[in-house]
N, C-alpha and C positions, 0 to 999 in steps of 0.2 A: 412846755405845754402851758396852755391861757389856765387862769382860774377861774372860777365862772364863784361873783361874786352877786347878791340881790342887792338891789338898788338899796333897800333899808335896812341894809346894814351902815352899823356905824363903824370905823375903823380911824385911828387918830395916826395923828401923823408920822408920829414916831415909833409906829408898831410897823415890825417887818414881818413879811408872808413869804413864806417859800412858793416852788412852781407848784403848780397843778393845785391850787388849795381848794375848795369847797366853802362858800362862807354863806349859811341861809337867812332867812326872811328876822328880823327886827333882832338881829348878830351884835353885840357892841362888842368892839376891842380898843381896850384899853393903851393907855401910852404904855412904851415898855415891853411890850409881848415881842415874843421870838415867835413867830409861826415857821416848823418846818413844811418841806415838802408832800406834797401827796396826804397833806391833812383834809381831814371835811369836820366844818365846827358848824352843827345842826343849827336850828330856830332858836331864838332866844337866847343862845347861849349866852354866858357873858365872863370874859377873859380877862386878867388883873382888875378885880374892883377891886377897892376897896380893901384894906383889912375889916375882920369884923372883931377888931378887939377895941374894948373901949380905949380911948385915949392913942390909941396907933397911929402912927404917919409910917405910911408907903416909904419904903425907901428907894433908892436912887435902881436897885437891884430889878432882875425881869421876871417875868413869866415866860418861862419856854415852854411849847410845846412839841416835842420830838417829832420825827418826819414817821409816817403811818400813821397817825393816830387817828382816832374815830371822837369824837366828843359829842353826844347825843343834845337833845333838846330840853332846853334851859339848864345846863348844867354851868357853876358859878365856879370861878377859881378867880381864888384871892389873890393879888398880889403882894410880895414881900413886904415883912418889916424892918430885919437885918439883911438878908441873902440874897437867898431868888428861890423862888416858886415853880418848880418842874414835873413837868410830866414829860415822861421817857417814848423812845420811839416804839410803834406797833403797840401802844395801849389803848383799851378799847373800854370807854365808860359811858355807859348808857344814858339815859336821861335824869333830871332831876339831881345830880347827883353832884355836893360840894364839898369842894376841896379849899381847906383852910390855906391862911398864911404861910409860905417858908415851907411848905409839906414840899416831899421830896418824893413822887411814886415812879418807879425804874421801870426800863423796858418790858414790853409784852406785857405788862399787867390789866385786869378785868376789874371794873370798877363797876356793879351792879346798881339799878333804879334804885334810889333813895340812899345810897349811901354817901354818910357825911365823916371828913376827916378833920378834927384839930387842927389846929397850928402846930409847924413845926413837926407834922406825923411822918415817917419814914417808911414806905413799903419798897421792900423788896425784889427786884427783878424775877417776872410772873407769879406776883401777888392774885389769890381770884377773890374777891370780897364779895359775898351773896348779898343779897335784897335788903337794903333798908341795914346793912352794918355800921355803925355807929364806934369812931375809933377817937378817943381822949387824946388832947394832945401832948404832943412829947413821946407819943405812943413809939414801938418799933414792930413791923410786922416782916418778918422772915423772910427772902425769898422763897417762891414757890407755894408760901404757906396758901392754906385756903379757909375760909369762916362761910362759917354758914349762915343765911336768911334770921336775919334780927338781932345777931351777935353785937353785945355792949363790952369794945376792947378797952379793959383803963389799965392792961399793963403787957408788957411787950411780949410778943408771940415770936416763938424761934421758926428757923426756918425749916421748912420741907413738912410741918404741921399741920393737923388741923383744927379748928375751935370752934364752936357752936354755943349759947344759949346766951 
């Protein structure tokens, strides 16, 4: 199937897109990205920038983005500094919403508006992270676990849990 790409997007050379992709109005993707299949990456978004750690250099590693996935508008995922930077297939993150360096978030998981992940954060396969959660990095968040709207994680949550305040 075609992707139906807007003309202002930016996409670099060496980023690859699966079939059927989605890419909207003033989209950058970065060198490096793995785009799977049947993805749609909203307005704005923007795909390996940058680490936001001082002194970091990107390394040689990708950002993937799993086949399903939804990535809302302007939401920002960092590209690696030792590894790679993943987002798992069928995860669905809303807008606004950044995901640090090296973070690793597994299939089916929900990434709510305003939430921001560390470097190096780990979630779990169907992770649901509420509104504006705030997760330290090095963090680990459970499979399944689920946090509630405004939740500040600076230490690892098990899985099938849930955490709030």
């Amino acid at each position: 199937m075609a992707s139906n790409i807007d003309p202002s997007a930016k996409i670099a050379s060496s980023a690859t897109l699966g079939q059927n992709v989605s890419i909207g109005a003033h989209a950058v993707i970065h060198e490096n990205v793995m785009v799977g299949d049947n993805v749609v990456i909203a307005a704005n978004a923007v795909l390996g920038a940058d680490p936001k750690t001082i002194g970091a250099v990107r390394s040689a590693g990708s950002t993937l983005i799993g086949k399903g996935t939804y990535i809302g508008e302007g939401v920002i995922i960092d590209a690696p500094i030792l590894g790679s930077t993943m987002i798992g297939a069928n995860c669905y993150l809303m807008p606004l919403v950044f995901v640090g360096h090296d973070a690793q978030v597994l299939q089916g998981s929900i990434l709510s508006s305003g939430v921001k992940l560390g470097g190096y954060v780990y979630i779990g396969e169907h992770g649901n992270l509420g509104f504006n959660v705030s997760v330290h990095q090095f963090s680990t968040i459970g499979a399944y676990a689920m946090l509630g709207m405004g939740a500040v994680v600076n230490k690892d949550i098990p899985p099938f849990c849930k955490a709030y305040g």
